[in-house]
C-alpha positions as CSV (number, residue, x, y, z in Angstrom):
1,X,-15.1,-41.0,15.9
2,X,-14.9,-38.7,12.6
3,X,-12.1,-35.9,12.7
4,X,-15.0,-33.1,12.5
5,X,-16.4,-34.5,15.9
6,X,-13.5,-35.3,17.4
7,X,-12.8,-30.8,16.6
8,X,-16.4,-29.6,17.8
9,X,-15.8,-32.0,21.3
10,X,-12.2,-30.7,22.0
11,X,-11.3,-27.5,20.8
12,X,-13.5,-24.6,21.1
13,X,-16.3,-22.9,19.6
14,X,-14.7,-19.4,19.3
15,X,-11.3,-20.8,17.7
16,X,-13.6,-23.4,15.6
17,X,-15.8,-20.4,14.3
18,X,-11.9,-18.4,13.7
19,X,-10.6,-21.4,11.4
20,X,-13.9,-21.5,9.4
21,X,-14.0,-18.0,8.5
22,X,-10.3,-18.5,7.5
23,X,-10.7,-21.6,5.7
24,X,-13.8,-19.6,3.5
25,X,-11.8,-16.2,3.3
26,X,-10.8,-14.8,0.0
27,X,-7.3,-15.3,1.0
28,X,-5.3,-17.6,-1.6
29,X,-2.1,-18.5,-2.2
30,X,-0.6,-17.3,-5.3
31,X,0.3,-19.5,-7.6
32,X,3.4,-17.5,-8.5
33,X,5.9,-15.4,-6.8
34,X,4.7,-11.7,-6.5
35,X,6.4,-9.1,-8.1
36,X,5.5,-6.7,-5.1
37,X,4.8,-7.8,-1.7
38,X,4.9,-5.2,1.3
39,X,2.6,-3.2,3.3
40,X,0.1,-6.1,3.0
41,X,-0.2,-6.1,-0.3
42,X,1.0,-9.0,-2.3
43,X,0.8,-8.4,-6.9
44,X,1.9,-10.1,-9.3
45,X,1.2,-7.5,-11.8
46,X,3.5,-4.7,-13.6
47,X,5.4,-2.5,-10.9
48,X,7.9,-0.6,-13.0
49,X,7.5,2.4,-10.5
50,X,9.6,0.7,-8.7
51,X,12.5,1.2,-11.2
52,X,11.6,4.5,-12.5
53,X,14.2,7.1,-11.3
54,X,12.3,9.9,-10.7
55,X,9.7,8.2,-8.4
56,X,12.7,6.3,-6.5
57,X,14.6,9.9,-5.6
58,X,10.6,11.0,-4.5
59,X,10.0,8.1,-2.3
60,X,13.6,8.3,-0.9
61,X,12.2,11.8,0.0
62,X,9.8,10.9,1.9
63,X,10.6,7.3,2.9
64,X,13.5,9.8,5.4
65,X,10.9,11.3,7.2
66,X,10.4,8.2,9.2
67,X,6.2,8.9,8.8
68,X,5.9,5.1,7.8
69,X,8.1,3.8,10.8
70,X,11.0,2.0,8.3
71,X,7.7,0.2,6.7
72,X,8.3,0.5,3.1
73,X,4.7,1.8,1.0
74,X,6.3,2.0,-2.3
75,X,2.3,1.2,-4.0
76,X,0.6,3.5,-1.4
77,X,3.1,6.2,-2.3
78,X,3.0,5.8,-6.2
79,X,-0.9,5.6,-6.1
80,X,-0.7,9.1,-4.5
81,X,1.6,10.4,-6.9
82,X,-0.4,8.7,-9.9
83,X,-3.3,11.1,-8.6
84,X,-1.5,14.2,-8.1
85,X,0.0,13.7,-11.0
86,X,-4.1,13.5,-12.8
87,X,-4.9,16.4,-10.5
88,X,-2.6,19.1,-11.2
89,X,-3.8,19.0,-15.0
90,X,-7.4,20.1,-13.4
91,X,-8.7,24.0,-13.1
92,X,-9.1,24.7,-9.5
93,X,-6.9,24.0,-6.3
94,X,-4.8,21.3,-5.3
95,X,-5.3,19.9,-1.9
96,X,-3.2,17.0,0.0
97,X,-4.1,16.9,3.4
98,X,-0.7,15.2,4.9
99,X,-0.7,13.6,8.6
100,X,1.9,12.8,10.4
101,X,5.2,14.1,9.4
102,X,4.3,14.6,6.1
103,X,6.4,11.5,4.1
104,X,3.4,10.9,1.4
105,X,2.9,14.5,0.7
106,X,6.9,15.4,0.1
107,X,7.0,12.2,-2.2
108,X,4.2,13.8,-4.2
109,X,5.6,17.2,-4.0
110,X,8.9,16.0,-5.3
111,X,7.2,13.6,-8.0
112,X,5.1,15.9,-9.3
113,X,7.4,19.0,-9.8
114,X,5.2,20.6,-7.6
115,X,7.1,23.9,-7.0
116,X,7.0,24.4,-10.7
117,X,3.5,23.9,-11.6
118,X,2.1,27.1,-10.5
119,X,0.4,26.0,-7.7
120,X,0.1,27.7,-4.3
């Protein structure tokens, strides 16, 4: 009996259906280690962010408010402060809308100098 029989008689359907959509994802395995890897995102592309000083005392910030639960989102967090940071040089209000205790809104406050710039 072929292996592919011998997996559609004894194991079943639903896990059979699970491994095939697996086995056909997108999902690869890099062929490098990644430069960044958390909050399930894995790059292997430039992430000097992480050592830039200003966005480290930022994230520190907001990292203390415990509104990520000790999970470190280092990309989330500088993607929202790469935005603000576009923003505030637009006409017109500026508008986070922060949940929980507010961790990703004080890192963007602090990054962005946000008590200088004139804002309300």
């Amino acid at each position: 009996m072929k292996p592919i029989e011998m997996a559609k008689r004894f194991v079943p359907r639903p896990i059979r259906v699970l491994a095939n959509k697996l086995l056909n994802s997108r999902l690869r395995i890099l062929p490098f280690p990644p430069v960044y890897c958390q909050d399930g995102l894995a790059s292997g592309h430039n992430c000097d962010f992480l050592h830039d000083k200003k966005f480290a005392a930022a994230y520190k910030a907001g990292f203390e408010t415990n509104s990520s639960a000790g999970v470190h989102v280092h990309w989330r967090s500088h993607v929202a402060c790469w935005a603000a940071s576009h923003a505030m040089k637009l006409h017109g209000d500026f508008v986070e809308c922060g949940v929980n205790r507010g961790g990703l809104a004080l890192t963007t406050i602090k990054y962005t100098d946000f008590d200088k710039s004139g804002f309300n």
